[in-house]
Backbone as JSON Lines, residues from 0, in Angstrom:
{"i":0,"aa":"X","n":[3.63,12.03,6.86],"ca":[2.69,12.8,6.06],"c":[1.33,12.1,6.14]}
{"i":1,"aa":"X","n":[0.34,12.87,6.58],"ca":[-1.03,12.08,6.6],"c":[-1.57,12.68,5.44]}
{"i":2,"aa":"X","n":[-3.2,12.66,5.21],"ca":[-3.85,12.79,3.98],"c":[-3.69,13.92,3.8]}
{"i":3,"aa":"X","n":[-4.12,14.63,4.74],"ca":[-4.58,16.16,4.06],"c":[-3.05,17.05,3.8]}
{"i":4,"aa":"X","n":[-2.11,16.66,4.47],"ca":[-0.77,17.02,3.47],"c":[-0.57,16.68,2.55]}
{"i":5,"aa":"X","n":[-0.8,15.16,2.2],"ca":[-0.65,15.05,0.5],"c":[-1.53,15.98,-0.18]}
{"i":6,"aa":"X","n":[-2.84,15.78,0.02],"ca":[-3.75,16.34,-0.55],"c":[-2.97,17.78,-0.69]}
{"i":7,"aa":"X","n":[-2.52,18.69,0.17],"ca":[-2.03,20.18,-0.24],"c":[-1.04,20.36,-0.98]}
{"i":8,"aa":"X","n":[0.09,18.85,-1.15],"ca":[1.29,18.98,-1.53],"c":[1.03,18.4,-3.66]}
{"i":9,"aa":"X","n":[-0.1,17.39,-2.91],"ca":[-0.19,17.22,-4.84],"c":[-1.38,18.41,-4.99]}
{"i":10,"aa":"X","n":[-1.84,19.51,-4.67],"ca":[-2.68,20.42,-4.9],"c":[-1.38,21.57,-5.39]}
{"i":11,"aa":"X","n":[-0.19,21.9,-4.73],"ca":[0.27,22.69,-4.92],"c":[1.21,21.92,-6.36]}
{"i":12,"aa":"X","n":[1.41,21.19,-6.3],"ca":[2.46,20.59,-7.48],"c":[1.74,20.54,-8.48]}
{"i":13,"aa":"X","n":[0.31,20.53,-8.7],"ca":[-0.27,20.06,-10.01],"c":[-1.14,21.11,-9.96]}
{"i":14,"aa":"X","n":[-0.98,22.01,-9.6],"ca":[-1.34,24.04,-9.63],"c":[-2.99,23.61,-10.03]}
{"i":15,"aa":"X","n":[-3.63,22.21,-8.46],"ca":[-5.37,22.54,-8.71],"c":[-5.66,22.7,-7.23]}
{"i":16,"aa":"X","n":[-6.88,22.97,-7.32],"ca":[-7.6,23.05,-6.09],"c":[-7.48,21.88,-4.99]}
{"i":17,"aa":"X","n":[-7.57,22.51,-4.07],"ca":[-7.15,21.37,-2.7],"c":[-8.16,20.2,-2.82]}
{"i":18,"aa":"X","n":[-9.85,20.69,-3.21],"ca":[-11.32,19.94,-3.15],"c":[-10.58,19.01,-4.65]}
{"i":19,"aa":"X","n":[-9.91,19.39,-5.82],"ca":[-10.14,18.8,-6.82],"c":[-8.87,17.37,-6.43]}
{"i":20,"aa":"X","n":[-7.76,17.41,-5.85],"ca":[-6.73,16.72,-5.41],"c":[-7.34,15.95,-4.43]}
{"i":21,"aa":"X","n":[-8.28,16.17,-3.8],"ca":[-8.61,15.48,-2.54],"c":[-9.87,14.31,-3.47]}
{"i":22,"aa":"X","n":[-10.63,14.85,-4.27],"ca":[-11.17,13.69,-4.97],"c":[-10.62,13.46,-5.68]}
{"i":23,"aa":"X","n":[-9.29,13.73,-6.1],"ca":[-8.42,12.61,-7.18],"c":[-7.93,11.33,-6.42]}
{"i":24,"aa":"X","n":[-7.19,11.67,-5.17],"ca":[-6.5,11.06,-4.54],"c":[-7.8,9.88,-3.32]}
{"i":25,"aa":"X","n":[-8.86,10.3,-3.51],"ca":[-9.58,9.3,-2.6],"c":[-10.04,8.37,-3.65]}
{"i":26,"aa":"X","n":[-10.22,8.89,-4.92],"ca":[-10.94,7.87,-5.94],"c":[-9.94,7.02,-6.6]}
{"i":27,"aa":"X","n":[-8.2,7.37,-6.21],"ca":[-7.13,6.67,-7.0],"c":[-7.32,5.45,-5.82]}
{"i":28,"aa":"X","n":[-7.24,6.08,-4.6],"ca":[-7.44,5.05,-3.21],"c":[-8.57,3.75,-3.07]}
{"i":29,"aa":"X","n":[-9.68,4.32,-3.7],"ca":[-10.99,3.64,-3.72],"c":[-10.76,2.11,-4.8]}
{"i":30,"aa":"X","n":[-10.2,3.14,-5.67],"ca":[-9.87,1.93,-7.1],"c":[-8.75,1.53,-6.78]}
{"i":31,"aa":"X","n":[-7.86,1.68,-5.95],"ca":[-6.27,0.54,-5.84],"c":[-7.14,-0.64,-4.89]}
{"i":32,"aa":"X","n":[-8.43,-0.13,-4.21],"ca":[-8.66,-1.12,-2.96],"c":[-10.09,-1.94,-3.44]}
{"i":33,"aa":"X","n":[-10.73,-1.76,-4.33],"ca":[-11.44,-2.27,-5.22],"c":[-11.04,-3.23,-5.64]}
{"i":34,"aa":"X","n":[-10.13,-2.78,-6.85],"ca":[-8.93,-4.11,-7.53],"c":[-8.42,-5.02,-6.76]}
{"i":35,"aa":"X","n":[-7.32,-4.32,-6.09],"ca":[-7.24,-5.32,-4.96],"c":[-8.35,-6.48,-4.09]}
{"i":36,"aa":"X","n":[-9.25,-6.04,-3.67],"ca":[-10.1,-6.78,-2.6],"c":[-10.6,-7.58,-4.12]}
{"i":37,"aa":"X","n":[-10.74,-7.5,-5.31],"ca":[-11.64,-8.48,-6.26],"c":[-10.18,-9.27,-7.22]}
{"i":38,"aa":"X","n":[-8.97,-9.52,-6.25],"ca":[-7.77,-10.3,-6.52],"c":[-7.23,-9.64,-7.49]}
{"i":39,"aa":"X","n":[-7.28,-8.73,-8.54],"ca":[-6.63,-8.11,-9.44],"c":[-5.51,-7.28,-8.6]}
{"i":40,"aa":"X","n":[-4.18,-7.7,-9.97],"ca":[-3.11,-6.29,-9.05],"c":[-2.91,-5.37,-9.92]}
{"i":41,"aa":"X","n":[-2.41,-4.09,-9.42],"ca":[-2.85,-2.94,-9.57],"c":[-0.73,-2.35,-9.87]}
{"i":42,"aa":"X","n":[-0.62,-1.89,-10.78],"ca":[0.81,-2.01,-11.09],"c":[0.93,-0.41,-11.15]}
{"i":43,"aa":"X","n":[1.88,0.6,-10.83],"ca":[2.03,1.27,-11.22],"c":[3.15,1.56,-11.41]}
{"i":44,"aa":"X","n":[4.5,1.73,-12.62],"ca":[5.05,1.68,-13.34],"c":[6.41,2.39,-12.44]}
{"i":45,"aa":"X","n":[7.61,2.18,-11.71],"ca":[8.14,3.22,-11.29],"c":[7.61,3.41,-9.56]}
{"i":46,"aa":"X","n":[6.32,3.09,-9.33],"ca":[6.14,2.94,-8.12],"c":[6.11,1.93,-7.61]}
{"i":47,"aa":"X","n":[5.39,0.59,-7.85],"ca":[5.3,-0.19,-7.14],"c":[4.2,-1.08,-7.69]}
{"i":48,"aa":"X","n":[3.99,-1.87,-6.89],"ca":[2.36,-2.94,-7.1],"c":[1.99,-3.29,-6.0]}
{"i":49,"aa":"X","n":[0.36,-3.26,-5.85],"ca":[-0.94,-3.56,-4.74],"c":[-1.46,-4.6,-5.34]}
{"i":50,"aa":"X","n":[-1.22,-6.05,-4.4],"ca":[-1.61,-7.1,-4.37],"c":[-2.43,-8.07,-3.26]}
{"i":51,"aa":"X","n":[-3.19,-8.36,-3.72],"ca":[-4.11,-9.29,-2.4],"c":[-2.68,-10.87,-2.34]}
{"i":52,"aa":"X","n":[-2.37,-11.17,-1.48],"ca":[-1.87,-12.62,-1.33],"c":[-2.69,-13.34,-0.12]}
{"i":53,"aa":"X","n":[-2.45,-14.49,-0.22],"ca":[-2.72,-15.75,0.77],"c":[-1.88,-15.83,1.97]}
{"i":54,"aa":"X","n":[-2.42,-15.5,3.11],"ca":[-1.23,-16.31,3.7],"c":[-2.02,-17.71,4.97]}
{"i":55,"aa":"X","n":[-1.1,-18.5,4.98],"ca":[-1.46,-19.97,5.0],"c":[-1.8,-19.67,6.61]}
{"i":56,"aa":"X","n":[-2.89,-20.74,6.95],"ca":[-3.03,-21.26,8.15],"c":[-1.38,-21.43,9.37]}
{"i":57,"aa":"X","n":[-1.68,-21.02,10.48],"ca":[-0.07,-21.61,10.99],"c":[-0.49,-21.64,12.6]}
{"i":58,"aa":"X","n":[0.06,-22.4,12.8],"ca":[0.2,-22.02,14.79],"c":[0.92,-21.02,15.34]}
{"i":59,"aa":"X","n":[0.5,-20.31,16.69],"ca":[0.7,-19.05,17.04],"c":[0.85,-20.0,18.75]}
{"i":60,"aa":"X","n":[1.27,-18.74,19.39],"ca":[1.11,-18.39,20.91],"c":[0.43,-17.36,21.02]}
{"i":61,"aa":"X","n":[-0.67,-17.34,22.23],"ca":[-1.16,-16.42,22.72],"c":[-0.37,-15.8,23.94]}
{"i":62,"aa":"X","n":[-0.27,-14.51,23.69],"ca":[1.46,-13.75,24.07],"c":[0.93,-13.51,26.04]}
{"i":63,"aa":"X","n":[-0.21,-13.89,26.34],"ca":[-0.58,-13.59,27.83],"c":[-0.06,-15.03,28.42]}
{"i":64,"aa":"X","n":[-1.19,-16.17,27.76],"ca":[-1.14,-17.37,28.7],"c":[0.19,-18.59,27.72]}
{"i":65,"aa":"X","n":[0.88,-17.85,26.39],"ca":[1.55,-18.95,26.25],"c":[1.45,-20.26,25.6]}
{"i":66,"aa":"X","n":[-0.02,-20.1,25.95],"ca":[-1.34,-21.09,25.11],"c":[-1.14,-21.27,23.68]}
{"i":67,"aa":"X","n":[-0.82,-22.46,23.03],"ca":[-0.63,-22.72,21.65],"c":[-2.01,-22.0,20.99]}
{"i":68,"aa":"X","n":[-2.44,-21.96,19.51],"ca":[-3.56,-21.75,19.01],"c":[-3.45,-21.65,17.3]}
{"i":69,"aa":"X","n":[-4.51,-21.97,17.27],"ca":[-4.49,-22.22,15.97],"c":[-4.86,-20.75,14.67]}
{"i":70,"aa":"X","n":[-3.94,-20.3,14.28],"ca":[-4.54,-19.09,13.22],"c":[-4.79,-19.37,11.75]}
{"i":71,"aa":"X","n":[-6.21,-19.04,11.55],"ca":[-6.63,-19.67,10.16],"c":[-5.76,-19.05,9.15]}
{"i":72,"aa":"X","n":[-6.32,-19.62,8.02],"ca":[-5.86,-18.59,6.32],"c":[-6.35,-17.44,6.34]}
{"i":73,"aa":"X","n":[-6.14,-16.6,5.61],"ca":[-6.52,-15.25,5.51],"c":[-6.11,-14.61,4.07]}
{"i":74,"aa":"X","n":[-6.68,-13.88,4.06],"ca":[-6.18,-12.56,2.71],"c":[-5.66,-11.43,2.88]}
{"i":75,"aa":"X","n":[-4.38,-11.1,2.61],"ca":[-3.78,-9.81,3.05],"c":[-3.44,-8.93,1.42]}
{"i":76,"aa":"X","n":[-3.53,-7.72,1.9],"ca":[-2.9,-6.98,0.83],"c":[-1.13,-6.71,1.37]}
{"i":77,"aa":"X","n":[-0.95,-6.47,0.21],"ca":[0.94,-6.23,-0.09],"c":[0.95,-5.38,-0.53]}
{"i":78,"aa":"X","n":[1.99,-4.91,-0.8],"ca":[2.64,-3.6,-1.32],"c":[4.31,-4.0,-1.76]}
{"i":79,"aa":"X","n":[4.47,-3.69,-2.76],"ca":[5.77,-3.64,-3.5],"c":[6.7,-2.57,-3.88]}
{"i":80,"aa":"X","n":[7.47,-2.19,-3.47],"ca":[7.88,-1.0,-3.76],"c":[8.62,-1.36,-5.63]}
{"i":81,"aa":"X","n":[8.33,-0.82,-6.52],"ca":[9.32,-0.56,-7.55],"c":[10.91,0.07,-7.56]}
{"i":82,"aa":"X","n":[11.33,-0.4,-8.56],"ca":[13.14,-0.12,-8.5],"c":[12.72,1.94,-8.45]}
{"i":83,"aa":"X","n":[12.31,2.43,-9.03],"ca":[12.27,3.95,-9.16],"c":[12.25,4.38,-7.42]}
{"i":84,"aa":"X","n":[11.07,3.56,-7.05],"ca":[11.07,4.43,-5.64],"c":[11.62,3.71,-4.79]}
{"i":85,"aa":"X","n":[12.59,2.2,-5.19],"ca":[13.63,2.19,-3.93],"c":[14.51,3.07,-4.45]}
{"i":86,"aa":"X","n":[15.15,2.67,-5.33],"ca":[16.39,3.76,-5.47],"c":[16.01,5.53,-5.42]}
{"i":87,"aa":"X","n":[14.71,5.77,-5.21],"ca":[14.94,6.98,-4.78],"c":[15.03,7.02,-2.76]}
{"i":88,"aa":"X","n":[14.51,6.25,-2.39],"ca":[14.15,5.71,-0.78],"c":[15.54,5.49,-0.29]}
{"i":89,"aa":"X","n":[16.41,4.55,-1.12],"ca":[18.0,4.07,-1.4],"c":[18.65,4.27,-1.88]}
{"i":90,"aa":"X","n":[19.18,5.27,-2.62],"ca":[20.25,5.32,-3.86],"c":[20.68,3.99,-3.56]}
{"i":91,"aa":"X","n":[21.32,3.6,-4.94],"ca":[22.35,2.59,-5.27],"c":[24.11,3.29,-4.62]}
{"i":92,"aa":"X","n":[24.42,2.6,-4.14],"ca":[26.13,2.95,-3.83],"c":[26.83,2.69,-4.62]}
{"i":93,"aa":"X","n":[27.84,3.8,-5.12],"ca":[28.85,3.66,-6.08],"c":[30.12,2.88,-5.96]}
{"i":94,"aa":"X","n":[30.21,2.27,-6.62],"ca":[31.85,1.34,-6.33],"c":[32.85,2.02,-6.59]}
């Protein structure tokens, strides 16, 4: 599903306009990546959490020559899925 299907699918589920869903959903986007990029995480209850983490300096290969190299620190965003939307992604198996 790319954007403009969500955009039609939460337009048709929440009975608004395609223009009014399409600026809900870019300004929910704008502010998860806001928060995020200024280290705050962003929780949403049932779905999941958007987090900036660290990840550490480490040595690599360069995949042509084989060549050791050095890859700095960096800042990545994460994503967490919540128990609601694994177990909908997964049901739980019954014993």
């Amino acid at each position: 599903m790319n954007k403009g299907e969500l955009v039609d699918q939460v337009a048709k589920m929440a009975s608004v306009s395609k223009k009014n869903a399409d600026a809900v959903i870019t300004a929910t986007f704008e502010t998860i990546m806001e928060a995020v990029s200024e280290g705050d995480k962003v929780t949403l209850v049932g779905f999941g959490s958007f987090e900036r983490r660290e990840r550490k300096a480490r040595e690599g290969r360069n995949p042509k020559t084989g060549e050791k190299m050095d890859i700095p620190a960096t800042q990545v965003p994460a994503f967490s899925a919540g128990k609601q939307f694994r177990e909908k992604v997964a049901p739980p198996k019954a014993e």
